[in-house]
C-alpha positions in Angstrom: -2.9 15.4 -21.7 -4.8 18.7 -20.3 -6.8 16.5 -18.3 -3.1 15.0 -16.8 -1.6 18.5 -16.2 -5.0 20.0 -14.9 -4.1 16.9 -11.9 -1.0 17.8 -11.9 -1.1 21.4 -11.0 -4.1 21.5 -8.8 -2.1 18.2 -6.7 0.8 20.2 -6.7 -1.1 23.1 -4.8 -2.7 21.0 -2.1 -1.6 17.1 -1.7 1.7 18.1 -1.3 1.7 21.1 0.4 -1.0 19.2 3.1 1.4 16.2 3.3 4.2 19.0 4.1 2.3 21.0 6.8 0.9 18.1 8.8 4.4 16.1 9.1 6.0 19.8 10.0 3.3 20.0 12.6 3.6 16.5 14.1 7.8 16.7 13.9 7.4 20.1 16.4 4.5 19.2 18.8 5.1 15.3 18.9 7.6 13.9 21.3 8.5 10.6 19.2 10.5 11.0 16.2 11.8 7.8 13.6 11.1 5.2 16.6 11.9 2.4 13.8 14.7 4.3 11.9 17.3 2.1 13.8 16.4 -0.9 12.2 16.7 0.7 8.6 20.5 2.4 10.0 21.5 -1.4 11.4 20.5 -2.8 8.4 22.3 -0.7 5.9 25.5 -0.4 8.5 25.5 -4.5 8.6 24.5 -5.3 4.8 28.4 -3.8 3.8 29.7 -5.5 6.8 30.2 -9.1 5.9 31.5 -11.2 8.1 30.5 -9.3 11.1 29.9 -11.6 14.3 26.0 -10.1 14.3 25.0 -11.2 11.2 26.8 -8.5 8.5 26.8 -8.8 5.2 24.3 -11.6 2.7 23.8 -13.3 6.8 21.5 -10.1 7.2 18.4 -11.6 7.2 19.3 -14.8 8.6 20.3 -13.6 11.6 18.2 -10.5 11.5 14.7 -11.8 11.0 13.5 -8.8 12.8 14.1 -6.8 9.5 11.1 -7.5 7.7 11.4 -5.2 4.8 13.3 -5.5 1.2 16.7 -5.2 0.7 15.4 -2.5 -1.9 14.1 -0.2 1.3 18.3 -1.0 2.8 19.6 0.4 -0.9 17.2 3.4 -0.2 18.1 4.1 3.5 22.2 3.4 3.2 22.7 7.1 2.6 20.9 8.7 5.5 22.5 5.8 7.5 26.1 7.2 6.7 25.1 10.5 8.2 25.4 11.3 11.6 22.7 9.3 13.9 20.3 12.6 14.4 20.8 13.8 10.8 20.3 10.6 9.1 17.2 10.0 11.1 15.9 13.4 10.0 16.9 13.2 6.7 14.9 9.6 6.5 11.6 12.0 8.2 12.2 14.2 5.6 12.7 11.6 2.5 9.7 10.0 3.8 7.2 12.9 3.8 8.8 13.6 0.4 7.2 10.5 -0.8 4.2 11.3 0.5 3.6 13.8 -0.9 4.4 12.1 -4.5 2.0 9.7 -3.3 -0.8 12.5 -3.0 -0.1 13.2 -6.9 -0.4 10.0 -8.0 -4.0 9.5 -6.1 -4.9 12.8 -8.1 -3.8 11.8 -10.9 -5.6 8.0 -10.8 -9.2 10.0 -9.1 -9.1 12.4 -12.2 -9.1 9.8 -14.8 -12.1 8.5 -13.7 -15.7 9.3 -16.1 -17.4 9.9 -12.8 -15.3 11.8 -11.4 -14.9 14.1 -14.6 -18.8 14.4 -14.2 -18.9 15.6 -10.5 -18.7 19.1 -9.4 -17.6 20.7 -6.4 -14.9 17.9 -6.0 -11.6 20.4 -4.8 -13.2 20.4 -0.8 -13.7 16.9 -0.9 -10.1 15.9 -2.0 -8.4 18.4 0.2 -10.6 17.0 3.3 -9.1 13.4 1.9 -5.6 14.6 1.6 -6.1 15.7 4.8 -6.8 12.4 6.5 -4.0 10.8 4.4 -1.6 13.3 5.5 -2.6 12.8 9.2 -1.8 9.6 9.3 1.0 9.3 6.8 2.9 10.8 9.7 2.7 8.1 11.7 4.7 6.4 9.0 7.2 9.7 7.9 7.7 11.5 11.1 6.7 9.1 14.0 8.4 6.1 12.8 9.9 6.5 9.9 9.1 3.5 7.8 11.1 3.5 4.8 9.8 0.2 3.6 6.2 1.5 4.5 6.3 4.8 2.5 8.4 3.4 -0.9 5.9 0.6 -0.9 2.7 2.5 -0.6 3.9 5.6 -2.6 5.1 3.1 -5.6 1.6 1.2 -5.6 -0.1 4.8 -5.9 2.5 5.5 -9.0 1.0 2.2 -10.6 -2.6 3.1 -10.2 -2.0 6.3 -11.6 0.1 4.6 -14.4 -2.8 2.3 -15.0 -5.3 5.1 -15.3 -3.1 6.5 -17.7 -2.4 2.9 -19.6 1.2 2.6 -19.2 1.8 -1.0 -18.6 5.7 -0.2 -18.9 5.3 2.3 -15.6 2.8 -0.2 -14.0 5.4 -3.2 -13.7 8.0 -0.8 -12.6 6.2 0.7 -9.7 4.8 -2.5 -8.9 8.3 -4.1 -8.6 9.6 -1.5 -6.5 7.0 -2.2 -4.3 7.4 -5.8 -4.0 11.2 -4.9 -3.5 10.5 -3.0 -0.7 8.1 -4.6 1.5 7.3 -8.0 0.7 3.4 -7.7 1.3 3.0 -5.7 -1.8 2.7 -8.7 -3.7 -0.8 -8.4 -3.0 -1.0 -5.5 -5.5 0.8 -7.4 -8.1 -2.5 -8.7 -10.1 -2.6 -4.8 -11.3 0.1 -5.5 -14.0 -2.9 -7.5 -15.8 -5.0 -4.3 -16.2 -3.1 -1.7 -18.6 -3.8 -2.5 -22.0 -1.7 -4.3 -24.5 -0.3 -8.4 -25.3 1.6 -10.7 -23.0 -0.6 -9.4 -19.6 0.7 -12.2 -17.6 4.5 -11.9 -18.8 4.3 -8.2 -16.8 3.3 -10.4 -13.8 6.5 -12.6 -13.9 8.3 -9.8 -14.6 7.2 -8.1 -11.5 8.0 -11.2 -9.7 11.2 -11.5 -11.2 12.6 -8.3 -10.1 11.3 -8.7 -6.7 13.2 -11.8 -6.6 16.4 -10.9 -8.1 17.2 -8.5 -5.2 16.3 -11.3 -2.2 18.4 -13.9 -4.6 22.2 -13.3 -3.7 21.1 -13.4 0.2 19.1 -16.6 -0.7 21.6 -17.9 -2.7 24.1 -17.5 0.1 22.2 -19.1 2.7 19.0 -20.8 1.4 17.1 -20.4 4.8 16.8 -17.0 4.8 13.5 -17.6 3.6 12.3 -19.6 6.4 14.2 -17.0 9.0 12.0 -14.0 7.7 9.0 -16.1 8.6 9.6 -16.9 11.7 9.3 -13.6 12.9 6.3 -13.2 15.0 5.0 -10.4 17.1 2.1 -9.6 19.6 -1.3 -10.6 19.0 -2.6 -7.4 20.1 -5.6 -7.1 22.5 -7.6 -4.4 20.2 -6.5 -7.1 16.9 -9.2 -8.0 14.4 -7.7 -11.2 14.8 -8.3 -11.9 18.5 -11.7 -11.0 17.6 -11.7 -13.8 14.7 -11.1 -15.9 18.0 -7.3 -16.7 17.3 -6.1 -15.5 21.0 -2.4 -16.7 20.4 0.0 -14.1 22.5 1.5 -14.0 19.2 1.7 -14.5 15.4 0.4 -17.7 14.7 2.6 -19.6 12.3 -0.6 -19.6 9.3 -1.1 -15.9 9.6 1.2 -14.5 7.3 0.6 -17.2 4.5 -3.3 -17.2 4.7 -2.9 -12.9 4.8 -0.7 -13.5 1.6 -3.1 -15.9 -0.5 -6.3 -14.6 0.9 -5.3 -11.5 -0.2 -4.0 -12.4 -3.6 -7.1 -13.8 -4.1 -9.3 -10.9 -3.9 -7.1 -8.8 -5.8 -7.1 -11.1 -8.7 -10.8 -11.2 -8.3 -11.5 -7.7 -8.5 -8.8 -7.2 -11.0 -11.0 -9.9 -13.5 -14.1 -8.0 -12.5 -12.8 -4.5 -13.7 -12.4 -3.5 -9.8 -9.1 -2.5 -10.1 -9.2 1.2 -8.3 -10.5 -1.0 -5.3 -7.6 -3.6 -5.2 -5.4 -1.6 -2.8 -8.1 -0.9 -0.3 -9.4 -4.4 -0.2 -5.9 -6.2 0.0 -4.5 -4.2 2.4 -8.5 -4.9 4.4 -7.5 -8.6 4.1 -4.1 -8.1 5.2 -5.4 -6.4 8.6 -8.4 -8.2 9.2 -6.3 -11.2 10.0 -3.1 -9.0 11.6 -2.0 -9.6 14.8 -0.4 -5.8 15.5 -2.3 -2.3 15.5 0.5 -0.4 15.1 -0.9 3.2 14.0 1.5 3.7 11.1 -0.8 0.6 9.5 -2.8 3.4 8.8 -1.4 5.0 5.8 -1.8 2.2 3.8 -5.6 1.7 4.2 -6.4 5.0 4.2 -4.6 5.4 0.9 -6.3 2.6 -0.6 -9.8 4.2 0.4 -8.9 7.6 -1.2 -7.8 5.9 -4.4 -11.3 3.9 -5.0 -13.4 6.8 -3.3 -12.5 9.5 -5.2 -13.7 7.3 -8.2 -17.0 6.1 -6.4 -18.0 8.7 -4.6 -17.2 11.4 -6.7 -18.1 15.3 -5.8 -18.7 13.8 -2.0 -16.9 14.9 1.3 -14.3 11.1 1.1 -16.8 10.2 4.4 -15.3 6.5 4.0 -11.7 7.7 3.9 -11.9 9.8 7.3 -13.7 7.1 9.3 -10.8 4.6 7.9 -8.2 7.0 9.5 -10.4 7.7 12.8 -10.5 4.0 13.4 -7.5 3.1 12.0 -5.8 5.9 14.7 -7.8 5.1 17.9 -8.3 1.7 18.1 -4.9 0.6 18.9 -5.1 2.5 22.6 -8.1 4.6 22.4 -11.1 2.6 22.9 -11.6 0.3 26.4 -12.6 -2.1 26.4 -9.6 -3.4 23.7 -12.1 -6.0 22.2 -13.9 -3.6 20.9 -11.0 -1.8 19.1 -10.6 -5.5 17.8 -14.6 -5.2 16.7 -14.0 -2.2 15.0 -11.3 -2.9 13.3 -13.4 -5.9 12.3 -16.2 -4.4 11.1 -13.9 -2.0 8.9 -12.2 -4.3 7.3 -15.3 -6.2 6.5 -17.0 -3.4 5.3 -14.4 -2.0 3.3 -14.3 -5.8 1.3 -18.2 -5.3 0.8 -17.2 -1.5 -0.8 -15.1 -3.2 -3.0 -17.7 -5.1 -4.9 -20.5 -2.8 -4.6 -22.7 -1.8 -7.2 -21.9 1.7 -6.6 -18.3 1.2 -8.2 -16.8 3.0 -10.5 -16.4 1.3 -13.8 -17.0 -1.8 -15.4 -14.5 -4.6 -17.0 -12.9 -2.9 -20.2 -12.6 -4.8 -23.4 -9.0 -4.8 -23.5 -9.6 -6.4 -19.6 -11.9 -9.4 -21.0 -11.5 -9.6 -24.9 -8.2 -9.0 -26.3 -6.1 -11.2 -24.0 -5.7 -15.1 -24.3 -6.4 -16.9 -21.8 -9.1 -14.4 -20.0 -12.8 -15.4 -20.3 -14.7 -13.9 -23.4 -18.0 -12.4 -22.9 -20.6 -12.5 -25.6 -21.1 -9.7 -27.8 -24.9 -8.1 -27.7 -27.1 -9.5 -29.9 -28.8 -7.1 -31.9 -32.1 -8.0 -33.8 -33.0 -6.0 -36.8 -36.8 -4.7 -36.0 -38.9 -5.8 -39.3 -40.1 -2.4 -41.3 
């Protein structure tokens, strides 16, 4: 418990308050301000609009399949979308930055908790140069754009990693399912629920699932191809795309992408998860997710970088988080910043690929638990020690 509110106070006098400063800084000197919000404000206006001739009401994402977050993120922004047009924008900013900020705690929190990093010394100027990053491009998802979807997701998978490293399975499948709720590619994060300890590992899973579900299930029951209307959104493949890269040079989304980016990513995490790697699941999920992407939007940042700062804290403790600034550097640039485009797409590559290989390196920071491997049915049981009394 002192270890919990030592995190808590020293987060609460630099994640935050870096979170805060950068996304007041980029709200005065940038020009662009909640670029996506109207999607969230059409969204909320049209779900309590039934009937309406554009598609109001459980139609919403039949008609819109544009909106490609959760009807949880709608819930969220239906407030700031009954406020005047500039005010509700602002107030979404401002709701947003909120969260990341939380989201700084939470990384705290989950860093703290690890042996290594109680171990290291000199750790305060590496976090806040981490923070840092993470608040720099957080505001491309708070101030520039102002992602609802984006920020409840990502904030509410750094809630369960710090409710894992405190072994609250009852917090864990809550975050998780407000993730899933809110963006649909959080799913990938869903094999955490198998790590707190405790029985019935794979019921937490379902019920992740579950709740997820039940908030898509009146517009699915209504019109049973909404589900094939939110996938066949597509956008640009992007010239500085991993993908294009990859040698997939569709103008846009091809119409395997978004499956293989959900089971190739599911994959890993469960790996990693069953391999004790489950500070690294974020980073690498999110890797997979962009490595096969065809957008480079810059608010895609966030995400990775947070996933970085969560497993480097633990494996690289009492270091400068090198890995989580180069993340953000490339992350921000690539998209217009380097010429030729293809090799943005190379870097981005490379990233990703590199980021996968962190993920199982030998460098990581713990291995498998017992409650992980020996106390669960249905997970593989590994052998005792054999100890061999020595003769007198």
């Amino acid at each position: 418990m002192r270890m919990l509110d030592a995190a808590l106070t020293d987060a609460a006098r630099s994640g935050p308050l870096v979170v805060a400063v950068v996304a007041l800084l980029v709200a005065v000197l940038s020009t662009r301000h909640a670029t996506s919000w109207h999607f969230f404000h059409d969204a909320a206006h049209l779900l309590w609009a039934p009937g309406a001739a554009d598609g109001g009401g459980l139609d919403l994402y039949l008609v819109h399949p544009e909106f490609q977050f959760g009807p949880l993120a709608v819930l969220v922004a239906a407030p700031f979308a009954l406020l005047p047009a500039s005010s509700g924008a602002w107030a979404a900013v401002v709701f947003a930055t909120l969260l990341g900020a939380a989201a700084t705690v939470a990384v705290e929190v989950t860093i703290r908790s690890s042996a290594n990093h109680r171990h290291a010394t000199g750790t305060r100027q590496g976090r806040l140069v981490g923070e840092l990053a993470f608040a720099i491009v957080w505001a491309d998802v708070a101030v520039r754009t102002a992602h609802l979807d984006d920020a409840i997701a990502l904030t509410a998978a750094a809630f369960a990693c710090a409710a894992i490293a405190r072994d609250r399975w009852g917090l864990t499948t809550l975050a998780l399912t407000v993730a899933v709720a809110a963006k649909p590619w959080a799913v990938v994060f869903v094999p955490l629920a198998l790590v707190p300890s405790g029985r019935h590992p794979y019921s937490r899973v379902g019920v992740v699932l579950a709740g997820a579900l039940a908030t898509w299930l009146p517009f699915i029951t209504d019109e049973p191809h909404t589900v094939t209307a939110a996938g066949s959104f597509t956008i640009t493949n992007a010239p500085a795309s991993a993908l294009r890269v990859l040698g997939v040079v569709d103008p846009s989304t091809p119409a395997w992408v978004r499956p293989t980016q959900f089971v190739a990513g599911l994959l890993v995490t469960v790996a990693l998860v069953r391999a004790g790697r489950w500070r690294a699941v974020v980073m690498a999920g999110l890797a997979v997710r962009f490595m096969l992407d065809p957008g480079t939007h810059n608010y895609y940042a966030a995400g990775l970088v947070l996933g970085v700062l969560l497993w480097e804290g633990g494996a690289r403790p009492g270091r400068l988080p090198l890995v989580t600034v180069a993340t953000a550097l490339v992350m921000e640039i690539t998209p217009a910043g380097v010429h030729p485009a293809a090799l943005g797409g190379l870097l981005r590559l490379a990233l990703t690929i590199g980021l996968l290989a962190a993920a199982w390196s030998a460098q990581h920071l713990e291995r498998p638990g017992p409650d992980l491997w020996r106390s669960r049915p249905g997970w593989p049981h590994r052998p005792a020690a054999r100890h061999t009394p020595r003769r007198p």
